[in-house]
C-alpha positions as CSV (number, residue, x, y, z in Angstrom):
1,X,27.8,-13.4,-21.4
2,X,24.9,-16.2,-21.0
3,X,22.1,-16.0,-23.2
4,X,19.9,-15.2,-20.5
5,X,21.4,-12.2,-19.6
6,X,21.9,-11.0,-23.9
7,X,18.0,-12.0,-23.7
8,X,17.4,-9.8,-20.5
9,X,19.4,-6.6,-22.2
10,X,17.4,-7.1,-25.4
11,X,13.8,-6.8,-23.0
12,X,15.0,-3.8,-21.5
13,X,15.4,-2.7,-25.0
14,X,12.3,-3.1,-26.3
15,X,10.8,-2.2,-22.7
16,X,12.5,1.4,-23.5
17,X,11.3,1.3,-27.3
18,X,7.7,0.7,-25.7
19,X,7.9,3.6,-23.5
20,X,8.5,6.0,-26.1
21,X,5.3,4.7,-28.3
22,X,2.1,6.6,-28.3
23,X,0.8,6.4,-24.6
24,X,-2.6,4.1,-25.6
25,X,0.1,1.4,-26.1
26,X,2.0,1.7,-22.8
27,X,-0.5,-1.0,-20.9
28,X,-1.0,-3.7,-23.8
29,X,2.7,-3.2,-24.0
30,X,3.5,-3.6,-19.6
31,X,1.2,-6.8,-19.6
32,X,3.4,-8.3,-22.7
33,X,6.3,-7.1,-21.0
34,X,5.0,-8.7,-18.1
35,X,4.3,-11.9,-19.5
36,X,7.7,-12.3,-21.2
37,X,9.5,-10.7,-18.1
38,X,8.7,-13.4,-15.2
39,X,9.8,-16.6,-17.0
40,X,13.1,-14.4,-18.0
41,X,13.5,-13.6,-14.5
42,X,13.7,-17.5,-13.7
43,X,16.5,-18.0,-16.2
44,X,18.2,-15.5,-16.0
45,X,17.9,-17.0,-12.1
46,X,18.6,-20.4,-12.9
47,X,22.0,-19.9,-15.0
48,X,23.7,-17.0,-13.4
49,X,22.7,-17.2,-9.4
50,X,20.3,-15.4,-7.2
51,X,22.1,-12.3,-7.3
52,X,22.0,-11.2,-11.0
53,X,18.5,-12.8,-11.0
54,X,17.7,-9.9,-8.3
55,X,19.2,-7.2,-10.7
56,X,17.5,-8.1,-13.5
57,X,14.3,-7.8,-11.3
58,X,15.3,-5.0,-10.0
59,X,16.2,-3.3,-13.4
60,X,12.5,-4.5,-14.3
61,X,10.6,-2.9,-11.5
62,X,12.8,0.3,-12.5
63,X,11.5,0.2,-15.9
64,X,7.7,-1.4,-15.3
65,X,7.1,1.0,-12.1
66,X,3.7,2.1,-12.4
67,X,2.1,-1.9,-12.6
68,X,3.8,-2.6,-9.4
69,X,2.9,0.6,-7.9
70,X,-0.8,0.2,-8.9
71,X,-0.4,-3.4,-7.6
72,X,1.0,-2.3,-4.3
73,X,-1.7,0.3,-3.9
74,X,-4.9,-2.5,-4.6
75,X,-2.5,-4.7,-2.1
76,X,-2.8,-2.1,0.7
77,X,-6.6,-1.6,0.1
78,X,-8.0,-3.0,3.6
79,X,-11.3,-5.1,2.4
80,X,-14.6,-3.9,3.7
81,X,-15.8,-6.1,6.9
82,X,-19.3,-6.2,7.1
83,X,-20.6,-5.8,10.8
């Protein structure tokens, strides 16, 4: 196994730890998952091919939900057009 993907299994570790801490921790905790996720993403990416780079995301957006639903919601949000 790569070191990427040891390095991805070890984020959704501590991505599942997170979840069971008190809830005031769960969005300092998404953003630093976040932050650490994205550049993991690339190498994971880089070394193994698009298609486990798409399951790692996919895993990601399985355990990080509610960030990318909130972001898909203020996506959708039409802007006001003044007339």
């Amino acid at each position: 196994m790569s070191p990427s993907l040891i390095a991805a299994c070890i984020w959704a570790v501590v991505a599942s730890v997170a979840a069971m801490l008190p809830q005031r921790t769960h969005w300092p905790a998404a953003f630093l998952l976040i932050a650490c996720g994205i550049p993991l993403i690339g190498w994971v990416t880089y070394q193994n091919g698009p298609y486990w780079g798409m399951i790692v995301l996919a895993a990601g957006v399985s355990i990080l939900r509610w960030p990318v639903i909130y972001l898909i919601r203020w996506l959708r949000r039409q802007p006001e057009r003044p007339e």
